[in-house]
Chimera marker file (.cmm) of the C-alpha trace (Angstrom):
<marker_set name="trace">
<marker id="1" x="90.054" y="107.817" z="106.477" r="1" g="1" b="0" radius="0.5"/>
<marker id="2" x="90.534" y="106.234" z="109.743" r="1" g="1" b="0" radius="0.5"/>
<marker id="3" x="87.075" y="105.311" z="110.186" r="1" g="1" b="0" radius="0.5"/>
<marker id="4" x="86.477" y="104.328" z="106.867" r="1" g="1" b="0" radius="0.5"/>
<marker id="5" x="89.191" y="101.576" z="107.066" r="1" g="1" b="0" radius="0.5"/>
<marker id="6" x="87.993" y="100.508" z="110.381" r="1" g="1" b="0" radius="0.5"/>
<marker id="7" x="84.263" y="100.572" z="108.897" r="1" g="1" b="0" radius="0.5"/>
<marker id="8" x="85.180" y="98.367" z="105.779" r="1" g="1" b="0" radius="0.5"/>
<marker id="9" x="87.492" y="96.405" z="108.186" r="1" g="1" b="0" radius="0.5"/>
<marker id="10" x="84.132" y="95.278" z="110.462" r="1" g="1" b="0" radius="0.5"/>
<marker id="11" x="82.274" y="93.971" z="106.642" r="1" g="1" b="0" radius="0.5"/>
<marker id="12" x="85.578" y="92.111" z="105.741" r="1" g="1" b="0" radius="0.5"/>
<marker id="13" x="85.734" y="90.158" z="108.858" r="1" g="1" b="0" radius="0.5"/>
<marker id="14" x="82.145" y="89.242" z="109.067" r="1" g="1" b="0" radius="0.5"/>
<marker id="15" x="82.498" y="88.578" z="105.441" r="1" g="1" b="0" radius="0.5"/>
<marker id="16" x="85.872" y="86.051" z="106.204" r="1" g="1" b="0" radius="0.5"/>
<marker id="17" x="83.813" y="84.649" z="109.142" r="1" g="1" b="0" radius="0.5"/>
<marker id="18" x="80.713" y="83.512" z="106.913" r="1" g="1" b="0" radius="0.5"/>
<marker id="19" x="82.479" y="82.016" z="104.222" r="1" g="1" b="0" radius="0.5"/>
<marker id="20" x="84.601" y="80.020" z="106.621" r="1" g="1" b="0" radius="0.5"/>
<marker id="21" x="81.169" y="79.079" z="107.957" r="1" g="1" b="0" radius="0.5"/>
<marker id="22" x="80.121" y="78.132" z="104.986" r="1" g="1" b="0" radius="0.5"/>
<marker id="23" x="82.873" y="76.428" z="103.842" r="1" g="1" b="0" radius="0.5"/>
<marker id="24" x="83.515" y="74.083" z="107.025" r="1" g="1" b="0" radius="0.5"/>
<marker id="25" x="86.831" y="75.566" z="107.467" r="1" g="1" b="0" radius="0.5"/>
<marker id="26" x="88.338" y="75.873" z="111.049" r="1" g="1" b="0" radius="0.5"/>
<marker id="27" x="91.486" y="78.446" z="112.058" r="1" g="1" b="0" radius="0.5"/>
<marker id="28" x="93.691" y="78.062" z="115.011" r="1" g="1" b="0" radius="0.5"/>
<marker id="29" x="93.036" y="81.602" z="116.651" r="1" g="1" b="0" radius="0.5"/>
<marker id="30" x="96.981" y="82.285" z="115.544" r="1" g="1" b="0" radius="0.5"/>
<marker id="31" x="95.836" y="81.345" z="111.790" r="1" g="1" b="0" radius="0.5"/>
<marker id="32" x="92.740" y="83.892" z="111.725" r="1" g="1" b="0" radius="0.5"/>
<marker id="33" x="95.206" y="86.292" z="113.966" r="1" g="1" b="0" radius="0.5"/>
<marker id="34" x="97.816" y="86.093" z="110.945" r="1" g="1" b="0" radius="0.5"/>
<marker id="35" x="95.108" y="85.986" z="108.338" r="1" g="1" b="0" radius="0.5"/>
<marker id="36" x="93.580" y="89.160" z="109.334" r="1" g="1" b="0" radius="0.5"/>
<marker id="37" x="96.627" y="90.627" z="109.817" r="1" g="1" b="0" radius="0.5"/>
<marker id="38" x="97.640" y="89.687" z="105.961" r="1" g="1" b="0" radius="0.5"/>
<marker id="39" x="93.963" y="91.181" z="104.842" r="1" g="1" b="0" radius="0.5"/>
<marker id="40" x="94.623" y="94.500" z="106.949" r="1" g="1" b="0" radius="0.5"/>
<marker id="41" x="97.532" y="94.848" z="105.360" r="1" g="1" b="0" radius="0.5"/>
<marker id="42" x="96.089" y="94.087" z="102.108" r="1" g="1" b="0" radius="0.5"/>
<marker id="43" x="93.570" y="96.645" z="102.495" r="1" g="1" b="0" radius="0.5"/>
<marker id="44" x="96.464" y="99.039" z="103.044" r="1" g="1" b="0" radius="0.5"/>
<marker id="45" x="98.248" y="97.884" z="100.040" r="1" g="1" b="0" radius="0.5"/>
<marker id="46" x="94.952" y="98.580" z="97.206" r="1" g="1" b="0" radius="0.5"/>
<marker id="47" x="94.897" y="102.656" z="99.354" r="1" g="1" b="0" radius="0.5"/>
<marker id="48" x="98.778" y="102.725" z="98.308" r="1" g="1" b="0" radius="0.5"/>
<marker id="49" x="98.316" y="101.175" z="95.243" r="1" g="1" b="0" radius="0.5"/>
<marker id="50" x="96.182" y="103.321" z="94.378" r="1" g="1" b="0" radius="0.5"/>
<marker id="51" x="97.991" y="106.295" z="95.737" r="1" g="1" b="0" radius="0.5"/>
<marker id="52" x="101.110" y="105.133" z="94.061" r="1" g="1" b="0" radius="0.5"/>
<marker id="53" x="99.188" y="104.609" z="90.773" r="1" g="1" b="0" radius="0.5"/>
<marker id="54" x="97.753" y="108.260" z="90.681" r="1" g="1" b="0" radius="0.5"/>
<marker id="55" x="101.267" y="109.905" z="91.058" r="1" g="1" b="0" radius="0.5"/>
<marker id="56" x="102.834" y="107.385" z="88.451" r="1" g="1" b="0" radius="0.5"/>
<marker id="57" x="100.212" y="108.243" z="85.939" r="1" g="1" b="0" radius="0.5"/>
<marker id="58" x="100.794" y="112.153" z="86.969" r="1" g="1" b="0" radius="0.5"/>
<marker id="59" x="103.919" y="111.907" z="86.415" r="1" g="1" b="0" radius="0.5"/>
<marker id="60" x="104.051" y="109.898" z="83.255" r="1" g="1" b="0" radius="0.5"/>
<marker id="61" x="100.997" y="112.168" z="81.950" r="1" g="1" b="0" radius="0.5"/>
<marker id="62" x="103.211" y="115.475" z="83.111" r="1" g="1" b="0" radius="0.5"/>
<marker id="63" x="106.583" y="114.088" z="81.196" r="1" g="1" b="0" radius="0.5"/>
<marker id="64" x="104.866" y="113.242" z="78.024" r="1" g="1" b="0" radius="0.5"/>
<marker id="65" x="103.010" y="116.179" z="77.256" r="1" g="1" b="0" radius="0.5"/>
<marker id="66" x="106.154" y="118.031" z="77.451" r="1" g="1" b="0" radius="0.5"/>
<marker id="67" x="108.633" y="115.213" z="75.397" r="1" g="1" b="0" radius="0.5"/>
<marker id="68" x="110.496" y="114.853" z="78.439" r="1" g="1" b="0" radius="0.5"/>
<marker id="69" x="112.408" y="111.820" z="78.839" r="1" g="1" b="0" radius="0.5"/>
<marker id="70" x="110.450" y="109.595" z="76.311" r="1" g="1" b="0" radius="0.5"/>
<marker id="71" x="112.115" y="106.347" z="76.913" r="1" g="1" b="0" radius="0.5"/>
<marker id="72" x="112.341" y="106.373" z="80.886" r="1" g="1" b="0" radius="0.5"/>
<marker id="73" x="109.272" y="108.045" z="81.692" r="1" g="1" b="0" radius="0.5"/>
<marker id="74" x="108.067" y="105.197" z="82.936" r="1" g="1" b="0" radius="0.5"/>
<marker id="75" x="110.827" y="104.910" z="85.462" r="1" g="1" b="0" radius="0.5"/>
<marker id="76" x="110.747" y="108.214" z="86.737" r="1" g="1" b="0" radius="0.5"/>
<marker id="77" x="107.250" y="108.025" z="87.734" r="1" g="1" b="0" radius="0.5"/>
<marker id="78" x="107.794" y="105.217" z="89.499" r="1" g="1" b="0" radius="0.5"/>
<marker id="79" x="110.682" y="106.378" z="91.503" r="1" g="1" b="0" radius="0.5"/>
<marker id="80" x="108.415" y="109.182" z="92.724" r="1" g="1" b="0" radius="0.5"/>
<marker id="81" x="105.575" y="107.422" z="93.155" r="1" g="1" b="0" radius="0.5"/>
<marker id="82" x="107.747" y="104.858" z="95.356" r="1" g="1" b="0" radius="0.5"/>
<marker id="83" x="109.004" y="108.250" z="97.611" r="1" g="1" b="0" radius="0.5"/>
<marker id="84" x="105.378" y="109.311" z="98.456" r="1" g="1" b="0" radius="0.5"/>
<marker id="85" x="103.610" y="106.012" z="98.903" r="1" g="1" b="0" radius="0.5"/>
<marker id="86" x="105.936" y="104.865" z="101.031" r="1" g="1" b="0" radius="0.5"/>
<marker id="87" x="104.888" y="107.570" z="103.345" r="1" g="1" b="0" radius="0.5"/>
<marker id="88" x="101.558" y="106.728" z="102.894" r="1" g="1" b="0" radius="0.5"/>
<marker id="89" x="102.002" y="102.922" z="103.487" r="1" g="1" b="0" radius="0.5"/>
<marker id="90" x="104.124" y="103.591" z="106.577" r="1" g="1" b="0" radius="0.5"/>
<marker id="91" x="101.142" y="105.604" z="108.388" r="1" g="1" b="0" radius="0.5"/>
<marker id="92" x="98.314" y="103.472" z="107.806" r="1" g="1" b="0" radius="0.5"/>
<marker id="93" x="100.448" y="100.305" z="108.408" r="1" g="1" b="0" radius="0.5"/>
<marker id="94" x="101.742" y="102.046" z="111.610" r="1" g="1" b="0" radius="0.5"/>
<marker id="95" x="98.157" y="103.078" z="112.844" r="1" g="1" b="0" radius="0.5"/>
<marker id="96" x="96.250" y="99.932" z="111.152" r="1" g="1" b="0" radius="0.5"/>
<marker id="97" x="97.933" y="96.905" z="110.684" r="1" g="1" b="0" radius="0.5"/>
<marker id="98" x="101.630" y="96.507" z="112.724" r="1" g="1" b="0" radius="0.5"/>
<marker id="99" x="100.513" y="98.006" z="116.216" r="1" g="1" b="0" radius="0.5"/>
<marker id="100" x="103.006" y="97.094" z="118.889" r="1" g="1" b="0" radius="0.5"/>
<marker id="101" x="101.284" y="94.692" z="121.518" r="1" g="1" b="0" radius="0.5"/>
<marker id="102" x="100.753" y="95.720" z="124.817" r="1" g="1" b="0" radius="0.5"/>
<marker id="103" x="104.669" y="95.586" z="126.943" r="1" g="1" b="0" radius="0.5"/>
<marker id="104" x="106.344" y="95.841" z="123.439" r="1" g="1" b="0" radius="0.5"/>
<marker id="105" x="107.719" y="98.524" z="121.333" r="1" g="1" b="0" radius="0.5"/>
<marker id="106" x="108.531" y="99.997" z="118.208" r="1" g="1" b="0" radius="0.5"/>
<marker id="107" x="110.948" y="102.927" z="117.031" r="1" g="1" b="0" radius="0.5"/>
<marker id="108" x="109.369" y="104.701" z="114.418" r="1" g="1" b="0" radius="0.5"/>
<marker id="109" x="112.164" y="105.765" z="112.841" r="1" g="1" b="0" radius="0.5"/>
<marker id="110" x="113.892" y="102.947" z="112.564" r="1" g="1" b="0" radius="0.5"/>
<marker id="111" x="110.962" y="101.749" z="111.284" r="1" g="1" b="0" radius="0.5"/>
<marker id="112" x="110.600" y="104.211" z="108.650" r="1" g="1" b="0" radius="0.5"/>
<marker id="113" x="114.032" y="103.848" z="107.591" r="1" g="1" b="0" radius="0.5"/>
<marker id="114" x="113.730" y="99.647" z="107.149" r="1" g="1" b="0" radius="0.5"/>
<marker id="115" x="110.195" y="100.567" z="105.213" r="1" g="1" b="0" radius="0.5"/>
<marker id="116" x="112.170" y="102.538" z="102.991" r="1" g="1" b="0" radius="0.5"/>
<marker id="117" x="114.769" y="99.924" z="102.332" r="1" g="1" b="0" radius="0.5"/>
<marker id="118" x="112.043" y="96.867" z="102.307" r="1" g="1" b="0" radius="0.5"/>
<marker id="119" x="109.770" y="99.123" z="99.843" r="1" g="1" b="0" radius="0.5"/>
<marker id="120" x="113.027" y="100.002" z="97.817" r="1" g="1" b="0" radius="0.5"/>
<marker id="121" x="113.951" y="96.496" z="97.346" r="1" g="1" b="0" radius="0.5"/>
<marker id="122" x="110.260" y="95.979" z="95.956" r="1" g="1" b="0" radius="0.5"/>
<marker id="123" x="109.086" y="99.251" z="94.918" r="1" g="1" b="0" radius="0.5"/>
<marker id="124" x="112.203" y="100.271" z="92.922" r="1" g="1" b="0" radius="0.5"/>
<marker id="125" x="114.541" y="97.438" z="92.448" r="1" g="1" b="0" radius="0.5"/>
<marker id="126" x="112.030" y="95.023" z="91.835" r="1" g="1" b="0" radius="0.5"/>
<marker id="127" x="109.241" y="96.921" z="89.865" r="1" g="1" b="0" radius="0.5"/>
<marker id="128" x="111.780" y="98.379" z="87.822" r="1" g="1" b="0" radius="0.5"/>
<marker id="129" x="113.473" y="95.100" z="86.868" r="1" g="1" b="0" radius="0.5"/>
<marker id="130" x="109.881" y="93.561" z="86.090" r="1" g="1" b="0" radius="0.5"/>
<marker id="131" x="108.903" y="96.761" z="84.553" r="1" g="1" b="0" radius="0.5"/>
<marker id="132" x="111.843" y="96.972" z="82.203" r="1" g="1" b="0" radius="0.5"/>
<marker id="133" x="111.213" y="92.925" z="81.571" r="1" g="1" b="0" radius="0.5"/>
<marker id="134" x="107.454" y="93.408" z="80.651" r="1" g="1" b="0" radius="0.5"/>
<marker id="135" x="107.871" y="96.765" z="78.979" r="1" g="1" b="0" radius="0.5"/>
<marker id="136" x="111.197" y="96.472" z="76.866" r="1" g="1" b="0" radius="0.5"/>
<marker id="137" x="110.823" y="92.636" z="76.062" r="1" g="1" b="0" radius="0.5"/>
<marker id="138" x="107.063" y="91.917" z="76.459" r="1" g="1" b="0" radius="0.5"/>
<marker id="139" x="105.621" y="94.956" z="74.876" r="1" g="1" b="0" radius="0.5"/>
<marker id="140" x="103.443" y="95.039" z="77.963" r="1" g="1" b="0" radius="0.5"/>
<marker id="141" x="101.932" y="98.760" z="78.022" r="1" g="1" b="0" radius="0.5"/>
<marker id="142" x="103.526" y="101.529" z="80.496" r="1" g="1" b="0" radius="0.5"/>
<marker id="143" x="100.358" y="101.721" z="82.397" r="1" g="1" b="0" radius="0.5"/>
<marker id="144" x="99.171" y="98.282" z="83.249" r="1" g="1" b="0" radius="0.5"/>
<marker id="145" x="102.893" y="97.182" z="84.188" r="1" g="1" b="0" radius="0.5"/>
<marker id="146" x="103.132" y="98.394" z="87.553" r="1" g="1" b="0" radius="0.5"/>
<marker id="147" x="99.733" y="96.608" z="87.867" r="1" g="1" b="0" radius="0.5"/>
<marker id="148" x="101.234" y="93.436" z="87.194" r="1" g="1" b="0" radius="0.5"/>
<marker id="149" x="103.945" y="93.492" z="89.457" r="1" g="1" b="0" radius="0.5"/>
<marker id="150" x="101.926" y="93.467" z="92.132" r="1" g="1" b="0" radius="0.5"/>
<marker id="151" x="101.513" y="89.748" z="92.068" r="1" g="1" b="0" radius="0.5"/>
<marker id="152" x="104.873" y="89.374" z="93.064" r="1" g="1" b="0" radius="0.5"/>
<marker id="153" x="105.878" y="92.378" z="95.140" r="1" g="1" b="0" radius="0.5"/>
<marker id="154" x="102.671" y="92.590" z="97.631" r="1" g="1" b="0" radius="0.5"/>
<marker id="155" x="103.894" y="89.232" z="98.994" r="1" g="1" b="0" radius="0.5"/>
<marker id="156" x="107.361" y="89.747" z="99.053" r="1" g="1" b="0" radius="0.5"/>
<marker id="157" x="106.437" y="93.556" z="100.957" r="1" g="1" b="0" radius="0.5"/>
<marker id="158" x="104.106" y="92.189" z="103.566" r="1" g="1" b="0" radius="0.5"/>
<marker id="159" x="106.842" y="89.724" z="104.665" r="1" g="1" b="0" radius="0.5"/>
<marker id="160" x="109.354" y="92.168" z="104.695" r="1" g="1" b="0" radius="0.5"/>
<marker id="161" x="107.592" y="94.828" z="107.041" r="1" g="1" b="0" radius="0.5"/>
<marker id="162" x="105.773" y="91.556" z="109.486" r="1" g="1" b="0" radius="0.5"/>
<marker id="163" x="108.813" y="89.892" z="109.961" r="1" g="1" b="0" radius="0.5"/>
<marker id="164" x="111.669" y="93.212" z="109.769" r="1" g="1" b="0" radius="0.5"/>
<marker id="165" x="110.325" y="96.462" z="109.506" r="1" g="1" b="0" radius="0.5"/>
<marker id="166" x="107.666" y="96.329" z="112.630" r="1" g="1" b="0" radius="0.5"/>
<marker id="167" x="108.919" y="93.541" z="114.286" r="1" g="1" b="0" radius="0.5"/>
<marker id="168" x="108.784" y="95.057" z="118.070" r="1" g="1" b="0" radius="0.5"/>
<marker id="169" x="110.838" y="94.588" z="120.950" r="1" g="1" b="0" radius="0.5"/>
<marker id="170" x="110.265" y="93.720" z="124.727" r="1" g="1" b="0" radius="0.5"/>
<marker id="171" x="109.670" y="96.784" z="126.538" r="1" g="1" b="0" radius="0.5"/>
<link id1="1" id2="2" r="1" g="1" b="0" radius="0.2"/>
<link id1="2" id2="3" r="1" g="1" b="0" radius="0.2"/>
<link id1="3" id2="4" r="1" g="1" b="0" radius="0.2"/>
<link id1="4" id2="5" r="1" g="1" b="0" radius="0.2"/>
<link id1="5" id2="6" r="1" g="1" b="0" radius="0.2"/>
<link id1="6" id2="7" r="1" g="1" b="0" radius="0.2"/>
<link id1="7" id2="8" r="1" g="1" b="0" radius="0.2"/>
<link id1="8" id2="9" r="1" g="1" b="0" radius="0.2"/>
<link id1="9" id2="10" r="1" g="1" b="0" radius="0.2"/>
<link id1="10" id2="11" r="1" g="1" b="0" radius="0.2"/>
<link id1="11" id2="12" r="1" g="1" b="0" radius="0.2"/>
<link id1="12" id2="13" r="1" g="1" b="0" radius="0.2"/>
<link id1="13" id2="14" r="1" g="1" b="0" radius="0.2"/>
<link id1="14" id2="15" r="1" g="1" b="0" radius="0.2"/>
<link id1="15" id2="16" r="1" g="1" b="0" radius="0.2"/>
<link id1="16" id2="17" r="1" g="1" b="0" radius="0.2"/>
<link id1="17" id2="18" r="1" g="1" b="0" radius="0.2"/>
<link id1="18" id2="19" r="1" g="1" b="0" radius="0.2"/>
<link id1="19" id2="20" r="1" g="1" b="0" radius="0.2"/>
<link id1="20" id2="21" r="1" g="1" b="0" radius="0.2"/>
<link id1="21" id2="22" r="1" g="1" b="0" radius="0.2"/>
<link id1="22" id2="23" r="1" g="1" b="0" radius="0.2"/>
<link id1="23" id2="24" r="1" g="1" b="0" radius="0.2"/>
<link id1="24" id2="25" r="1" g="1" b="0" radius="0.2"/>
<link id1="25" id2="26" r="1" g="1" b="0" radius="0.2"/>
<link id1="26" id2="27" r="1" g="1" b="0" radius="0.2"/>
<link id1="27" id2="28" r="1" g="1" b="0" radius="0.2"/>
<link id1="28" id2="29" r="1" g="1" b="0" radius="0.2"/>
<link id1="29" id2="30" r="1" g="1" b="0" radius="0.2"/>
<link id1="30" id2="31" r="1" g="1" b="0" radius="0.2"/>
<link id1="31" id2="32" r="1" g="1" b="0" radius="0.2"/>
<link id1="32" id2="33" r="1" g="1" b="0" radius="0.2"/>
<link id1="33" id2="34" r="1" g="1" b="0" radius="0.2"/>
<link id1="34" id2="35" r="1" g="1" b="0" radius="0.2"/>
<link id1="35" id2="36" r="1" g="1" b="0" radius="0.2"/>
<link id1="36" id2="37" r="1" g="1" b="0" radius="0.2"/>
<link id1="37" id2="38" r="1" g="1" b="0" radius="0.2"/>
<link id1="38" id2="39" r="1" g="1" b="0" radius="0.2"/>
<link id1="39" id2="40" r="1" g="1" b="0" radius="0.2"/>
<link id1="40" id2="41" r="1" g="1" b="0" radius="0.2"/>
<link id1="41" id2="42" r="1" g="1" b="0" radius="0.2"/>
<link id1="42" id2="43" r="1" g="1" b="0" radius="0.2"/>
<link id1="43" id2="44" r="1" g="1" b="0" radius="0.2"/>
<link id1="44" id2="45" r="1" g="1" b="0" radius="0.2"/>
<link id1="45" id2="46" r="1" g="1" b="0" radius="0.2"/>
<link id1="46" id2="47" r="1" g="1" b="0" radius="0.2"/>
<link id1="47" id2="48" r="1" g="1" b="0" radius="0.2"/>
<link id1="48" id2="49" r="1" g="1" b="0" radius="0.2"/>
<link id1="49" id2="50" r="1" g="1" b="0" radius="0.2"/>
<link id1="50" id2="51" r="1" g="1" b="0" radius="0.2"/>
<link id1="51" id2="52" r="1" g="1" b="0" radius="0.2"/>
<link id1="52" id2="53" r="1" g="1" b="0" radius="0.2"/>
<link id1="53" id2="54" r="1" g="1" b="0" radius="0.2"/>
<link id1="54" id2="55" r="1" g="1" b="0" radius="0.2"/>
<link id1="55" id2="56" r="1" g="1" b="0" radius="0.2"/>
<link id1="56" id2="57" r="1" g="1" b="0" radius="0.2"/>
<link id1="57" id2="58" r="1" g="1" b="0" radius="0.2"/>
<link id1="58" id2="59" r="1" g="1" b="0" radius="0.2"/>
<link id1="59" id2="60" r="1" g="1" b="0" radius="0.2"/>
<link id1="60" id2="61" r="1" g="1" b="0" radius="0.2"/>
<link id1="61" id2="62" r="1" g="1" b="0" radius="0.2"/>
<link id1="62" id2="63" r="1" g="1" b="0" radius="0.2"/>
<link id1="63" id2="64" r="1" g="1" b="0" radius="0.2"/>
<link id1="64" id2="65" r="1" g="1" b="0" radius="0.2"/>
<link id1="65" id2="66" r="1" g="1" b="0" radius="0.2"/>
<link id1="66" id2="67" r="1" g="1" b="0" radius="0.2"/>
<link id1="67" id2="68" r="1" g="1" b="0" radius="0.2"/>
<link id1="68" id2="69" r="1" g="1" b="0" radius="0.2"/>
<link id1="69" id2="70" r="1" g="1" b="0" radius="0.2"/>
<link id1="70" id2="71" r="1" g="1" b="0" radius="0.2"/>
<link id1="71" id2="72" r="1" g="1" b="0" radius="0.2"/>
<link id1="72" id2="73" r="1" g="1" b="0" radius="0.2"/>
<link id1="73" id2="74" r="1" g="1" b="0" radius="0.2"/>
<link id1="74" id2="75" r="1" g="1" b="0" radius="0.2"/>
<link id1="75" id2="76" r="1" g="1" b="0" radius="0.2"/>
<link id1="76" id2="77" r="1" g="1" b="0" radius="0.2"/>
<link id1="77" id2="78" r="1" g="1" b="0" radius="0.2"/>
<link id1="78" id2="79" r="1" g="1" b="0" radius="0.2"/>
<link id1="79" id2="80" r="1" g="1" b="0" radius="0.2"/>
<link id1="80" id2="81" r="1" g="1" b="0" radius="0.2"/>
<link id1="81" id2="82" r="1" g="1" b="0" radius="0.2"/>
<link id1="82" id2="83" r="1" g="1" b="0" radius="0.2"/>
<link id1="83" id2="84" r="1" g="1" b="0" radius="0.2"/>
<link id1="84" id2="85" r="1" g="1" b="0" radius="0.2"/>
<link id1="85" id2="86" r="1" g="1" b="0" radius="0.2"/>
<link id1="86" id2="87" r="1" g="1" b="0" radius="0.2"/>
<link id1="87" id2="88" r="1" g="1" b="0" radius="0.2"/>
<link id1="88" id2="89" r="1" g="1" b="0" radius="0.2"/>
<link id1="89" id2="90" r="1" g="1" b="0" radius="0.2"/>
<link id1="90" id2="91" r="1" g="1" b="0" radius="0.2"/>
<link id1="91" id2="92" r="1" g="1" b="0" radius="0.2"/>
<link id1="92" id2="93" r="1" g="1" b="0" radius="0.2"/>
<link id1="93" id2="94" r="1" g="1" b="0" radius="0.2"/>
<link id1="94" id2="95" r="1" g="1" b="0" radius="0.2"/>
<link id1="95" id2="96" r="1" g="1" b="0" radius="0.2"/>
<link id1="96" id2="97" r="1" g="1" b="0" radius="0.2"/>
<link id1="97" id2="98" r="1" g="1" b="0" radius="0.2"/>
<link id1="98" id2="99" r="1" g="1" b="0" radius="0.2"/>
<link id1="99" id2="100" r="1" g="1" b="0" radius="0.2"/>
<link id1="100" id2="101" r="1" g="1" b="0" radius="0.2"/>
<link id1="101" id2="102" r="1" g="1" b="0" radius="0.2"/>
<link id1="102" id2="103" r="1" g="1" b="0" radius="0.2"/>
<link id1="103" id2="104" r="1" g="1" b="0" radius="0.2"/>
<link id1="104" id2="105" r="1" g="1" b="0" radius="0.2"/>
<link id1="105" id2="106" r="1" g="1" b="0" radius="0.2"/>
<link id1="106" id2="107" r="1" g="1" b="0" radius="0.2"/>
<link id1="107" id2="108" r="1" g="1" b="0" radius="0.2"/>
<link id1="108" id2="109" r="1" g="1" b="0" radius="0.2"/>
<link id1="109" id2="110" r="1" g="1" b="0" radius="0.2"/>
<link id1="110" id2="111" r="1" g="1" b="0" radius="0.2"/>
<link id1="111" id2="112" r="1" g="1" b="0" radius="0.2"/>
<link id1="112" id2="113" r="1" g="1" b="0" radius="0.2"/>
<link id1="113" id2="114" r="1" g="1" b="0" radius="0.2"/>
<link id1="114" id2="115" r="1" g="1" b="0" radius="0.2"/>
<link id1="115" id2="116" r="1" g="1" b="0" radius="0.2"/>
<link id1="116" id2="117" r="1" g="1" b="0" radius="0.2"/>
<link id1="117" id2="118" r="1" g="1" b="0" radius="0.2"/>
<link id1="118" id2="119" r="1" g="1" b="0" radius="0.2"/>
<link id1="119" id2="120" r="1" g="1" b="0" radius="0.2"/>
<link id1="120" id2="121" r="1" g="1" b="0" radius="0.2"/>
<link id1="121" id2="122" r="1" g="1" b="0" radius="0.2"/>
<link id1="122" id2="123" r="1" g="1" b="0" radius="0.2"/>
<link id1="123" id2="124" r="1" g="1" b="0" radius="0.2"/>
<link id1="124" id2="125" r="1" g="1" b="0" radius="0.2"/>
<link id1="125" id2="126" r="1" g="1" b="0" radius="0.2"/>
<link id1="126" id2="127" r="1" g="1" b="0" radius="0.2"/>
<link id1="127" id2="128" r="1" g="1" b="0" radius="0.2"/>
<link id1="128" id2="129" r="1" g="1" b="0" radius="0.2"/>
<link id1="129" id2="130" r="1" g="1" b="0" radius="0.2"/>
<link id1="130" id2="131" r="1" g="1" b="0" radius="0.2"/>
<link id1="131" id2="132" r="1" g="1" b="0" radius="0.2"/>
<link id1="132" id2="133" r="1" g="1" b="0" radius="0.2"/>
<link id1="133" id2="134" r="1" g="1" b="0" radius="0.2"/>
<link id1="134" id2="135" r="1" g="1" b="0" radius="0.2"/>
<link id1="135" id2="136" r="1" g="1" b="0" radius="0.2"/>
<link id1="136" id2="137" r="1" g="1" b="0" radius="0.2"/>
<link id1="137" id2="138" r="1" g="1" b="0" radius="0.2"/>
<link id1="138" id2="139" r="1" g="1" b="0" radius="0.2"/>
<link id1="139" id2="140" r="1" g="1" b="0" radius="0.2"/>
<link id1="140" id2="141" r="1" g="1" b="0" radius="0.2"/>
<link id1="141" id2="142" r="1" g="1" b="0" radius="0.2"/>
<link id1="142" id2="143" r="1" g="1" b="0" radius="0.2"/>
<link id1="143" id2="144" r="1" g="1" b="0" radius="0.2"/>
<link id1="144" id2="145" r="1" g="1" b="0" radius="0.2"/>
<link id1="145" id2="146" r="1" g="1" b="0" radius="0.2"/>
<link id1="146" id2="147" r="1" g="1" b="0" radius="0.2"/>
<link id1="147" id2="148" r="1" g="1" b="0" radius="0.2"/>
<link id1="148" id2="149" r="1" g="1" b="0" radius="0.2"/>
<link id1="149" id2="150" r="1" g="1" b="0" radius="0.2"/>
<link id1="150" id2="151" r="1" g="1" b="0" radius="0.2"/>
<link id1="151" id2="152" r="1" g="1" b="0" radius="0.2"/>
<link id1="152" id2="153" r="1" g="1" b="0" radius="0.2"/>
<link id1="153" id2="154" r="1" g="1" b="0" radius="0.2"/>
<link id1="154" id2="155" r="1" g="1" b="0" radius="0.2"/>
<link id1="155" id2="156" r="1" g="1" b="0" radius="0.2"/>
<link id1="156" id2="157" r="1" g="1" b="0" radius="0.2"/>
<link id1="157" id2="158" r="1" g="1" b="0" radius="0.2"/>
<link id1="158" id2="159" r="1" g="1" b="0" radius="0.2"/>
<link id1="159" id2="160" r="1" g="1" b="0" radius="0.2"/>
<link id1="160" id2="161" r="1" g="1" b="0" radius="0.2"/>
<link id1="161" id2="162" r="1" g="1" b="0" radius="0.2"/>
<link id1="162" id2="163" r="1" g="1" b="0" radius="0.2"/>
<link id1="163" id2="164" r="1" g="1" b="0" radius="0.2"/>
<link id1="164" id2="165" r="1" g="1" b="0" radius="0.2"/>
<link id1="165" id2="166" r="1" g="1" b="0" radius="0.2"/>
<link id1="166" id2="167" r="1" g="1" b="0" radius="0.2"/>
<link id1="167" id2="168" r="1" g="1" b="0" radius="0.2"/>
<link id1="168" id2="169" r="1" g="1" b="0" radius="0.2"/>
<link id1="169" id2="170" r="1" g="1" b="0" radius="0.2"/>
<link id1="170" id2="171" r="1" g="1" b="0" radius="0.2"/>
</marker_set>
């Protein structure tokens, strides 16, 4: 998977680089630095998206073809799809996208724990209050609203773990 990501990573900056070519447009070296960082972590995000999506759907699949909890099905499957992505997220933004610089460092359990608590303000409290919104008074369909509130909650997550779950301290 590693390699993969690192593969794909290589195309998407050569593909950044040309179309800022080609479009005349100039980045301080912090800019691209914080650019790239926000596309890394992007790249993570559409892996635990669609990580996350697979167990919701599971789940949601698994409860209604045994009647089980027909009018919060929806919520259950996201609340365990939140536990196991967030697993997923935390590796790959740990390896990927976060890495301490050199002379700094990070605890990975404390880390952990404020991914939990960053993903749980997004991932749970968030996504359930837009789900609930979109579902209940929308009509918006079970499955496409956790697609939908990604638009907020992918912004909202990446500042969240930059700026408070891997921030790093002197060594």
């Amino acid at each position: 998977m590693e390699k993969l990501l690192r593969r794909i990573w290589h195309l998407v900056v050569r593909l950044m680089e040309w179309v800022f070519r080609l479009l005349h447009i100039r980045l301080s070296e912090g800019q691209w630095e914080a650019l790239k960082q926000f596309v890394k972590f992007g790249m993570i995000g559409v892996t635990n998206t669609a990580v996350s999506y697979c167990i919701y759907l599971a789940v949601l699949l698994f409860l209604q073809s045994r009647n089980l909890f027909p009018d919060t099905d929806y919520l259950i499957g996201n609340v365990l799809s939140f536990l196991l992505s967030v697993l997923w997220s935390f590796y790959w933004n740990r390896r990927f996208v976060f890495r301490p610089e050199e002379g700094r460092t990070l605890s990975w359990p404390q880390a952990l724990l404020k991914t939990y608590i960053s993903y749980a303000f997004t991932g749970l409290v968030l996504n359930n209050i837009l789900s609930v919104v979109l579902v209940g008074f929308f009509g918006v369909s079970k499955l496409i609203a956790p697609i939908l509130n990604l638009l907020i909650s992918v912004p909202v997550n990446f500042l969240l773990n930059k700026f408070w779950a891997f921030r790093t301290k002197e060594s």
